[in-house]
C-alpha positions as CSV (number, residue, x, y, z in Angstrom):
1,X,135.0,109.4,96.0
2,X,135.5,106.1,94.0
3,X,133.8,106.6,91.1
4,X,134.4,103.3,89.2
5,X,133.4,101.3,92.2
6,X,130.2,103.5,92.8
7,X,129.6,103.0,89.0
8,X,129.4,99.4,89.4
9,X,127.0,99.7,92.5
10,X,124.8,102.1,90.3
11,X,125.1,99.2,87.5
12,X,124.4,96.5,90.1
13,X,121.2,98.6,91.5
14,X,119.8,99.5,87.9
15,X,119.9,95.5,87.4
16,X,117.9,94.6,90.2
17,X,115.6,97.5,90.6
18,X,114.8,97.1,87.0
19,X,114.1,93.4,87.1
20,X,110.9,94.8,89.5
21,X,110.0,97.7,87.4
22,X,111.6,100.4,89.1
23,X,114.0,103.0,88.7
24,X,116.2,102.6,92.1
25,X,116.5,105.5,93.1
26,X,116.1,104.5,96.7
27,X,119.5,102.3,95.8
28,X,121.5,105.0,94.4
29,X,120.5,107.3,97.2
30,X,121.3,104.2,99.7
31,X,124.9,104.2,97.7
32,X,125.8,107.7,97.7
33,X,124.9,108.4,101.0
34,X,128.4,106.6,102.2
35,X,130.4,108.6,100.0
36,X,129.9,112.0,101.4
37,X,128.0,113.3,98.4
38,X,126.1,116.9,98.8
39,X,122.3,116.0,99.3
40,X,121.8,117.9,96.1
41,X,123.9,115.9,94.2
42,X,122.3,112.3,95.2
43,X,118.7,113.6,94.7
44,X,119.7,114.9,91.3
45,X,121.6,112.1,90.0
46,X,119.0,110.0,91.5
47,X,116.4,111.7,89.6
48,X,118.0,111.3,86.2
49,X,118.7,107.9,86.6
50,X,115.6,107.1,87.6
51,X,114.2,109.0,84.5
52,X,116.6,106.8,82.4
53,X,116.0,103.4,83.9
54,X,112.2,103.5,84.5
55,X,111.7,104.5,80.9
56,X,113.8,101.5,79.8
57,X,111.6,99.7,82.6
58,X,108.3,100.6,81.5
59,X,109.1,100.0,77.4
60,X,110.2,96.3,77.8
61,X,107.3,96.1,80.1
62,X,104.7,97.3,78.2
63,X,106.4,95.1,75.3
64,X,105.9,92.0,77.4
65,X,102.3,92.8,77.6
66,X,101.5,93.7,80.8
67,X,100.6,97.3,80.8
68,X,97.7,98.3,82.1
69,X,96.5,101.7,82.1
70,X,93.7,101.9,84.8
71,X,96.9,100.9,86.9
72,X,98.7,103.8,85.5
73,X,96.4,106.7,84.3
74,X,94.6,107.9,88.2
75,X,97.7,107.8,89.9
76,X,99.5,110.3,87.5
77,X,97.0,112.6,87.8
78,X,97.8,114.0,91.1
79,X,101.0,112.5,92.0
80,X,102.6,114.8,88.9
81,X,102.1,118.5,89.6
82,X,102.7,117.2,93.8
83,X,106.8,115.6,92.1
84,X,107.0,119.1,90.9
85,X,106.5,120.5,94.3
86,X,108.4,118.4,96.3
87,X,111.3,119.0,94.1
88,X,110.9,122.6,94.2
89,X,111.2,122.5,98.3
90,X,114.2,122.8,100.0
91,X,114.3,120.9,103.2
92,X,117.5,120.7,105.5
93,X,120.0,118.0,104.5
94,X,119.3,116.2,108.3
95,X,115.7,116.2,107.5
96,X,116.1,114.9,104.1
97,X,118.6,112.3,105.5
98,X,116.1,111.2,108.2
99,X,113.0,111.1,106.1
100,X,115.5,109.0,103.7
101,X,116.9,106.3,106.0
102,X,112.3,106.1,107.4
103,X,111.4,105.6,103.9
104,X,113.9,102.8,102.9
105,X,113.8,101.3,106.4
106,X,109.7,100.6,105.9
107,X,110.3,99.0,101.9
108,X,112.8,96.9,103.6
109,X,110.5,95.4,105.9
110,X,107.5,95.1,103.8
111,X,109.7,93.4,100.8
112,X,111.8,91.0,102.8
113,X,109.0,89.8,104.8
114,X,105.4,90.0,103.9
115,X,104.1,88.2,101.2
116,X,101.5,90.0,99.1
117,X,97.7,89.0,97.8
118,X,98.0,88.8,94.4
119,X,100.9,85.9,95.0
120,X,98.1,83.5,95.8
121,X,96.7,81.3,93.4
122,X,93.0,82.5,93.9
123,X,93.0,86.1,94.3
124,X,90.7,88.1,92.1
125,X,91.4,91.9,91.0
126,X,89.6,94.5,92.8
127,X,88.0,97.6,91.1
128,X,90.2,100.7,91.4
129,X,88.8,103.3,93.8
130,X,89.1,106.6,91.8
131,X,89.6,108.9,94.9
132,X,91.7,106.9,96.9
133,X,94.2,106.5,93.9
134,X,93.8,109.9,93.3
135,X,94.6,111.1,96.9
136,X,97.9,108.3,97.1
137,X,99.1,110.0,94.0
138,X,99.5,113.0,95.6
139,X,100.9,111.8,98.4
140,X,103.5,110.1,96.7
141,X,104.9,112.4,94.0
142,X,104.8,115.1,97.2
143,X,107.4,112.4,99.3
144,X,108.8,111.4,95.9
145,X,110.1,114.9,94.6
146,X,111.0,115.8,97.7
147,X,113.6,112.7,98.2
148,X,114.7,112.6,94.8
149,X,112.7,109.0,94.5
150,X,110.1,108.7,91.3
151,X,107.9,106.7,93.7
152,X,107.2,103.8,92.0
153,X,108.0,101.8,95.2
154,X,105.7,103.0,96.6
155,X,103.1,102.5,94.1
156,X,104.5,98.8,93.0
157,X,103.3,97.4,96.7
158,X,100.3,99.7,96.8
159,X,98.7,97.8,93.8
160,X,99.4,94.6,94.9
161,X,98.2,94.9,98.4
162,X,95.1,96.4,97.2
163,X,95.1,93.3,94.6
164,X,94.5,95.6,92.0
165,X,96.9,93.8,89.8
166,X,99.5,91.1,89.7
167,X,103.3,92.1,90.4
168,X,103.9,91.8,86.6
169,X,101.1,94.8,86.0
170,X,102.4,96.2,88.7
171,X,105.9,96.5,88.1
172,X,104.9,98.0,84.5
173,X,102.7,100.9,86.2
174,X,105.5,101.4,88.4
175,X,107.8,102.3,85.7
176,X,105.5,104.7,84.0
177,X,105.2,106.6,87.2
178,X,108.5,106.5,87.9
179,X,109.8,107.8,84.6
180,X,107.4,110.8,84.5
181,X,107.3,112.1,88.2
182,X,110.8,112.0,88.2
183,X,110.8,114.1,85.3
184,X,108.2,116.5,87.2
185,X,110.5,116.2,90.0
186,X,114.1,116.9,87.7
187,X,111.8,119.9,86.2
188,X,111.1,121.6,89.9
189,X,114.4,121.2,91.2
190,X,115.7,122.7,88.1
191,X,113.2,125.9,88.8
192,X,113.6,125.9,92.3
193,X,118.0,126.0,92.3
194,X,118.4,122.7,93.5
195,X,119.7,120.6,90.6
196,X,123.3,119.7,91.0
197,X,125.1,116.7,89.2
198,X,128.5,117.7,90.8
199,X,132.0,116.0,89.2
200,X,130.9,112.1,89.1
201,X,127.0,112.8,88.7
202,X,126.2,112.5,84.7
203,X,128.9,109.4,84.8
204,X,126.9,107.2,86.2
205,X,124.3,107.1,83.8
206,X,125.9,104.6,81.3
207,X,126.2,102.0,84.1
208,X,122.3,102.7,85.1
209,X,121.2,101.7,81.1
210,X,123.3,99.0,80.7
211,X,121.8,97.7,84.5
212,X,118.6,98.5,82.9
213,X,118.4,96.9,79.7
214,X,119.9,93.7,81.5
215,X,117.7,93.6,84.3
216,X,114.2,94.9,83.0
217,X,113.9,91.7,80.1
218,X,115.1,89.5,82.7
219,X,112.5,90.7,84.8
220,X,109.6,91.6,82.3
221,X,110.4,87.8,80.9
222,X,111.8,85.3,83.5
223,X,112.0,86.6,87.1
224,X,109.0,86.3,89.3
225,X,107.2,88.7,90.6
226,X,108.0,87.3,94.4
227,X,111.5,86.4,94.2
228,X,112.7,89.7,92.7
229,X,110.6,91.5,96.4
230,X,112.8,89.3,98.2
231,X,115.9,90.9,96.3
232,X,115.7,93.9,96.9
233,X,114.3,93.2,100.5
234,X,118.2,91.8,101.2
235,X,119.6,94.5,99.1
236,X,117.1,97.5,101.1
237,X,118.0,95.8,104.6
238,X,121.7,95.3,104.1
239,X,122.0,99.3,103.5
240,X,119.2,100.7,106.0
241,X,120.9,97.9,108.5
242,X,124.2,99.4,107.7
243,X,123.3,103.1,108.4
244,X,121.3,102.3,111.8
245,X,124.1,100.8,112.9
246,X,126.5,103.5,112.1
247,X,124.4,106.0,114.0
248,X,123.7,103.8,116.8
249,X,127.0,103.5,117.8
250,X,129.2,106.2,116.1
């Protein structure tokens, strides 16, 4: 494996995924896969980057001002003790791969091409629907422990479809939840046998914070909330367009 050039991949993700709140781990998981890495190792190292970039994420976030609990608070509920879990199941590494390549394949589409609510200049927040936050939670720490993701992706859209917040709010929930259901996640796999860093897997995680502390005050401060989505539309499409192709005709 090439581990400087993956490093600088991991560096490049942390950047971009940070600029939107989140922790990448979809990226790193997108990066690895081409390098013949054990499943175990890409979720775990997934996991603890996400823990470390999300945090940073979330902190420059919240410094910017635009944390907002409600947001946060009803999705952590559930979606925590489901991260734990997930990461505690063992699926096969075809399954994982497949469920992978569906998840990423979906967030490519829905960043690159659909424009959200809350970019309108007369939308209005809605009020929070306590059960249906509560329910999503679950769902997501349950799909996010079990792919090594912290689901913040998932969340980040979630809110602004539902115009619950602007991408800004968004982005800051998304790296609260990212930071602690990938700890919940980290915590089960450790439990359950399935946390493995392998040779490379703990180098990567200077290149993820200094992608982090770059991208998240660019993000918190200058980006918007729309032109970063498109970002990491190209950057989702360009890998889930790469492994189609691969299967298609290999």
């Amino acid at each position: 494996m090439n581990a400087p050039f993956l490093s600088i991949l991991v560096f490049l993700i942390a950047m971009l995924y940070a600029s939107a709140g989140f922790g990448g781990a979809s990226g790193y998981l997108t990066a690895m896969s081409f390098f013949n890495i054990p499943v175990n190792v890409m979720a775990s190292t997934a996991l603890a980057l996400n823990i470390l970039v999300s945090s940073i994420s979330f902190t420059n976030y919240t410094r910017a001002g635009h944390l907002k609990p409600k947001l946060l608070v009803p999705f952590l509920v559930t979606s925590v003790p489901a991260a734990f879990i997930g990461g505690y199941m063992k699926i096969s590494e075809q399954t994982y791969i497949t469920l992978l390549y569906l998840v990423l394949t979906y967030l490519a589409l829905r960043m690159l091409f659909f424009r959200t609510p809350t970019e309108s200049t007369n939308w209005e927040a809605r009020p929070i629907d306590w059960w249906t936050a509560l329910l999503t939670g679950a769902g997501i720490g349950l799909l996010s422990g079990m792919l090594g993701m912290g689901g913040g992706i998932f969340l980040s859209p979630l809110i602004l479809l539902m115009q619950w917040g602007t991408s800004k709010q968004a982005a800051a929930s998304a790296g609260g939840f990212i930071a602690i259901n990938s700890l919940s996640g980290l915590i089960g796999r450790v439990l359950g046998g399935t946390l493995a860093f392998g040779e490379f897997g703990l180098w990567f995680l200077p290149a993820g914070l200094l992608g982090a502390l770059i991208g998240s005050r660019l993000g918190a401060i200058n980006f918007s909330g729309a032109g970063v989505r498109r970002t990491l539309g190209i950057v989702l499409t360009i890998a889930v367009g790469t492994y189609w192709i691969n299967t298609l005709f290999a």
